[in-house]
C-alpha positions as CSV (number, residue, x, y, z in Angstrom):
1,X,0.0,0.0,0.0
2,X,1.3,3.2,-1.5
3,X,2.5,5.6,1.9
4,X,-0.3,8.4,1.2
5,X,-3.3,5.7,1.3
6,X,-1.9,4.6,4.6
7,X,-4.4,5.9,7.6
8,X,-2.6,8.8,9.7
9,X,-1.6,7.5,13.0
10,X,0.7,4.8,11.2
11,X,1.8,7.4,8.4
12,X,3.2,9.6,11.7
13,X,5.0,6.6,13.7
14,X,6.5,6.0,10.0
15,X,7.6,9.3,10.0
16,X,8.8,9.5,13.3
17,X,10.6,6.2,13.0
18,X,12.4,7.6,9.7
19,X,13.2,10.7,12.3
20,X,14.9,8.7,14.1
21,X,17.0,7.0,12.2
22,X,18.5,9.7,10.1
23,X,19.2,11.1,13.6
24,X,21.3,8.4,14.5
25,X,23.2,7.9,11.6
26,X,24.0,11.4,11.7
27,X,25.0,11.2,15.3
28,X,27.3,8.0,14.4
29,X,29.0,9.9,11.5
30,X,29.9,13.0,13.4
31,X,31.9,10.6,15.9
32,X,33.3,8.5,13.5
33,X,34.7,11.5,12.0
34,X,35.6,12.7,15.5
35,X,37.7,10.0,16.7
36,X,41.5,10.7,16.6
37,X,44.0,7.6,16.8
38,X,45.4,6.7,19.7
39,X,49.3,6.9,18.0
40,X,50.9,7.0,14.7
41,X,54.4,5.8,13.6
42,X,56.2,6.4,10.3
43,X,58.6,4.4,9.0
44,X,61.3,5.4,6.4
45,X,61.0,2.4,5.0
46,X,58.0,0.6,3.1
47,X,56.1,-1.9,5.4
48,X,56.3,-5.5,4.2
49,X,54.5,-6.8,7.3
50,X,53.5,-7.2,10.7
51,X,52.3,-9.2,13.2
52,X,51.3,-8.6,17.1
53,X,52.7,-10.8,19.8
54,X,51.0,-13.0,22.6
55,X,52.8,-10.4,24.8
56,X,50.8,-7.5,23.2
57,X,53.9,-5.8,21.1
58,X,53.7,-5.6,17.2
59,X,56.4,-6.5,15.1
60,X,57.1,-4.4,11.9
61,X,58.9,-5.9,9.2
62,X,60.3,-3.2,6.7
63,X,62.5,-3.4,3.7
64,X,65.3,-2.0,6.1
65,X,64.8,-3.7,9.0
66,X,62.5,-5.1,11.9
67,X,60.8,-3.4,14.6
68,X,59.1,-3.6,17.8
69,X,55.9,-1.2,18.7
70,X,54.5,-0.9,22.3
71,X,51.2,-1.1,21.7
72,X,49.7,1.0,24.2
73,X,51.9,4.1,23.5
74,X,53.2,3.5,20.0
75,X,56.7,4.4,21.7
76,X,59.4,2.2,19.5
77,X,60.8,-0.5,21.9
78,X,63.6,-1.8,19.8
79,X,64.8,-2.0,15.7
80,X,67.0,-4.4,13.8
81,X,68.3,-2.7,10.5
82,X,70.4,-5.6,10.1
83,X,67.0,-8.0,10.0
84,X,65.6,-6.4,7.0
85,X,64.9,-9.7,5.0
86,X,63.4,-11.7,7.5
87,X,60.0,-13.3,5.9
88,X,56.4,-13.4,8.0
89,X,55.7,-16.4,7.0
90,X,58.2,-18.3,8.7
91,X,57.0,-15.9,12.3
92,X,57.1,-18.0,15.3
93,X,56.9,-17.4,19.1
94,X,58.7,-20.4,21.0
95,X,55.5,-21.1,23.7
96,X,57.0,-20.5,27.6
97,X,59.7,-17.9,26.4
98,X,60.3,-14.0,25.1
99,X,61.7,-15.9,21.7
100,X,60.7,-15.4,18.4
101,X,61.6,-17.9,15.4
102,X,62.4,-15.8,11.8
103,X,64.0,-16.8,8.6
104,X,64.9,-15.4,5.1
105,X,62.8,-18.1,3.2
106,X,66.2,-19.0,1.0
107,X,66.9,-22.5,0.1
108,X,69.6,-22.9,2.3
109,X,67.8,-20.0,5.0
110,X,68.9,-18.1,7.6
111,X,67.0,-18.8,10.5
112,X,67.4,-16.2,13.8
113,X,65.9,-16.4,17.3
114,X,65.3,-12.7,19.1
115,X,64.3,-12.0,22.5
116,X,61.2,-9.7,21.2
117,X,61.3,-7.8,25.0
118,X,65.0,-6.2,24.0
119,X,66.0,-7.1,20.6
120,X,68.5,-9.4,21.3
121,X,70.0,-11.7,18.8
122,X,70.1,-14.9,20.7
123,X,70.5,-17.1,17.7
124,X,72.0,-16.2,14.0
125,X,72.1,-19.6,12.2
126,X,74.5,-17.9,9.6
127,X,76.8,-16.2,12.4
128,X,77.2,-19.7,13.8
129,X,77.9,-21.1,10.5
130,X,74.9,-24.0,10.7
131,X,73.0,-25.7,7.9
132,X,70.4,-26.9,9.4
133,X,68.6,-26.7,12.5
134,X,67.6,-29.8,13.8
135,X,65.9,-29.2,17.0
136,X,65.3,-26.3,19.9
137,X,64.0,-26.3,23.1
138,X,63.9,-23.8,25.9
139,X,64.9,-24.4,29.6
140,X,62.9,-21.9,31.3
141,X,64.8,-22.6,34.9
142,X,68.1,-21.6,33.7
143,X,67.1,-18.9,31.1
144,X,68.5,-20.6,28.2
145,X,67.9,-22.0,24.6
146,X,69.0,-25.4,23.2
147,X,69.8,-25.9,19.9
148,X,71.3,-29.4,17.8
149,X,72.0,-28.6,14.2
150,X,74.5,-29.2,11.3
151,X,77.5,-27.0,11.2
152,X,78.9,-26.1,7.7
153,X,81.6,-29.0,6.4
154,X,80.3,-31.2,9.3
155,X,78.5,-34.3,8.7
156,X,77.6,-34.5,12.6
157,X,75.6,-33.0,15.3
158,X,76.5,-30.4,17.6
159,X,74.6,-29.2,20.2
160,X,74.4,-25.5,21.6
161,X,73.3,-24.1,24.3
162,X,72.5,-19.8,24.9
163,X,71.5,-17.3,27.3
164,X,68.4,-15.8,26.5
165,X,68.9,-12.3,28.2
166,X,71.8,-11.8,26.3
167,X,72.5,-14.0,23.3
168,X,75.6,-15.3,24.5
169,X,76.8,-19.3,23.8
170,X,77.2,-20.6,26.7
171,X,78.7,-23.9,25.4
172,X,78.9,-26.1,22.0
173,X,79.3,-30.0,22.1
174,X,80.3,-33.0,19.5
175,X,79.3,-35.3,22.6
176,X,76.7,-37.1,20.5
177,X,79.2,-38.7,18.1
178,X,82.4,-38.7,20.4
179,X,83.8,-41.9,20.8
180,X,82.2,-43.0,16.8
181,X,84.3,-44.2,14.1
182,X,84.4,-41.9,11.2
183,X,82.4,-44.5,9.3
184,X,79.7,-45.1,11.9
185,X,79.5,-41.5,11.7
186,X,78.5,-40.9,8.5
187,X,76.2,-43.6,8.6
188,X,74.9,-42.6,11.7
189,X,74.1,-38.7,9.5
190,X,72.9,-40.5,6.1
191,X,69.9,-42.2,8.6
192,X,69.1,-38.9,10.1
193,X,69.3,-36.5,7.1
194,X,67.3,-39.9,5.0
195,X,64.2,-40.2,7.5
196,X,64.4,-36.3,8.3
197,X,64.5,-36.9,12.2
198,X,66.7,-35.4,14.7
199,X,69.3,-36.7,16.6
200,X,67.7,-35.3,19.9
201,X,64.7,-37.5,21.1
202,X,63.6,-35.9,23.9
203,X,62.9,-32.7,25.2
204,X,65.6,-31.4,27.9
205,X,64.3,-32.6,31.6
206,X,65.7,-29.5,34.0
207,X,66.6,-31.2,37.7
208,X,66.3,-28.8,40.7
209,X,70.6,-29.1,41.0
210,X,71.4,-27.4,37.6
211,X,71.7,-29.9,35.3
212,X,69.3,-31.3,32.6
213,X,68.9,-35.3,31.2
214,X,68.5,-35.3,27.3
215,X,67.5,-38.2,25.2
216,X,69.8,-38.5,22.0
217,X,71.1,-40.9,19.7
218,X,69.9,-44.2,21.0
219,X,71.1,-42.6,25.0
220,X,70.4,-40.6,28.0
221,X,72.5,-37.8,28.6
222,X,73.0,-36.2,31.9
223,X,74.6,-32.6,31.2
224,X,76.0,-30.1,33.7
225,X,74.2,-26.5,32.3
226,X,76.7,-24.1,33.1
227,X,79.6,-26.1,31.4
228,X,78.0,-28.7,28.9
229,X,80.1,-31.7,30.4
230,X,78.5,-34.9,30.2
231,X,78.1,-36.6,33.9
232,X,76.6,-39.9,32.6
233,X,75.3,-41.3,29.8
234,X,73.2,-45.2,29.2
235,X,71.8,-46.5,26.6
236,X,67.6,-46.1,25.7
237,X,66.4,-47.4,22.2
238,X,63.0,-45.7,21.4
239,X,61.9,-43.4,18.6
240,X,61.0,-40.3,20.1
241,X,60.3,-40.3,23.9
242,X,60.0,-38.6,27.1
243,X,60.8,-38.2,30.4
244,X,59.5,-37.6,33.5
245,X,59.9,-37.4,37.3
246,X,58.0,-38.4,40.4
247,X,58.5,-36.4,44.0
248,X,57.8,-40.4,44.8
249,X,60.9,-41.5,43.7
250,X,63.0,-38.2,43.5
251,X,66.2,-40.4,42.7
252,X,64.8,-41.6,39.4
253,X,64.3,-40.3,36.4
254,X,61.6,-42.1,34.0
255,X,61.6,-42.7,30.5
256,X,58.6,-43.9,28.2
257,X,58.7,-44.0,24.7
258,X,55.9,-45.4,21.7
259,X,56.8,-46.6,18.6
260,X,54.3,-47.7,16.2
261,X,54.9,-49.7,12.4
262,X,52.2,-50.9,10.7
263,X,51.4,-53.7,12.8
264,X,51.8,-53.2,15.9
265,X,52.6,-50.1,18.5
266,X,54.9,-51.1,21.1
267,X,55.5,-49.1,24.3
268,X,58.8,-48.9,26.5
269,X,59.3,-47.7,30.4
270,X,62.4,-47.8,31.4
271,X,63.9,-46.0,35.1
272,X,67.1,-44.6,35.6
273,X,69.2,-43.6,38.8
274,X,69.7,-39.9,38.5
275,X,73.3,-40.0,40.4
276,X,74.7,-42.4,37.6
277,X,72.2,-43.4,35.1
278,X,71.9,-47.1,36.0
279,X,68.7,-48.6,34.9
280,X,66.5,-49.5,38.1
281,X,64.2,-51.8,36.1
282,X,62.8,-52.2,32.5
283,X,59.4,-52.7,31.2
């Protein structure tokens, strides 16, 4: 029914509804256009991307280098013109930690590790001349990073360990092939570069005394975390595994590992003395 055949009172509430409306659309316009933003930053640079943390910063990748925006203020925390290349797609936060993952997306990449509170460089696969990064881990009691990777020319393992605050190695370590025959060796590498594993099977297990037990290699590893020496190592076949601790049985340190084919899954538990590694029973 055509609006002027309508009877009055419900032409009027029409009306008055119309009113209404064009009052508040009005009203939301003139704030819209009233509302200022909360901070601004320019860049010299043009903005390839960006990405905000679980920790609330944003990250600003440039073509001349990354950045660090507090959010709430806009004030610049920190900038790396020497990260300039770094690609978002390869952004990742390392869960427990201040660490963020980065790399250059070449073939052979460059793959870096920052503390995105300060800016630090804790990790620069290139400055530390590795190919390949095979595994890191955080140990949150001590503050530090763990890496096993590939250096350049070296068909072995080395592990790594680094101070988060500051970026500095604290140790390296060839312990995982020591003792091998250059042979076994590289057989020991062709299986690990062939299946695409790493030679680390476990994450790091941090005891209340300083030192961590790592599963590696077909072993258990008890390491010292100020100086990397090796207090004991045993023998633990399994695929991937972990480890874990009871306040029960605070002298032992449990392993349990799963490995399934295509028949069958079979599952290990195996404990070990903490004072020298010495199996207490097997299952």
């Amino acid at each position: 029914m055509h609006e002027s055949h309508l009877p009055r009172p419900r032409r009027n509430l029409l009306m008055l509804i119309a009113c209404q409306l064009a009052m508040i659309l009005a009203l939301s316009s003139n704030r819209a256009a009233a509302v200022e933003p909360a901070w601004s930053v320019n860049f010299d640079a043009r903005i390839v991307w960006q990405q905000v943390t679980t920790l609330g910063d944003l990250i600003v990748g440039t073509t001349d280098g990354l950045h660090a925006i507090d959010a709430e203020s806009g004030q610049p925390r920190w900038s790396r013109p020497d990260l300039g290349d770094m690609r978002h797609g390869s952004f990742e936060e390392i869960i427990g930690s201040p660490l963020i993952v980065l790399d250059d997306g070449q073939a052979d990449p460059r793959t870096v590790i920052l503390n995105m509170l300060n800016g630090t460089l804790v990790f620069d696969s290139r400055a530390e001349n590795l190919t390949q990064i095979a595994s890191r881990y955080i140990l949150p009691r001590n503050g530090s990073l763990f890496i096993a990777g590939f250096e350049v020319g070296q068909p072995t393992p080395t592990l790594f360990l680094y101070d988060i605050e500051s970026g500095r190695r604290l140790w390296s370590s060839d312990v995982l092939t020591a003792g091998m025959g250059g042979f076994m060796q590289l057989l020991m590498t062709a299986a690990i570069v062939m299946t695409d594993t790493s030679p680390v099977q476990s994450a790091p297990f941090e005891l209340d005394d300083g030192t961590f037990i790592l599963g590696a290699m077909g072993n258990l590893y008890r390491f010292d975390h100020d100086s990397g020496d090796v207090l004991w190592k045993t023998q633990f076949a399994g695929g991937r595994f972990e480890l874990t601790h009871t306040a029960q049985r605070p002298d032992v340190i449990y392993a349990g590992a799963e490995e399934t084919d295509e028949n069958y899954t079979t599952t290990q538990y195996q404990g070990f003395r903490i004072a020298d590694g010495t199996p207490v029973w097997r299952r």
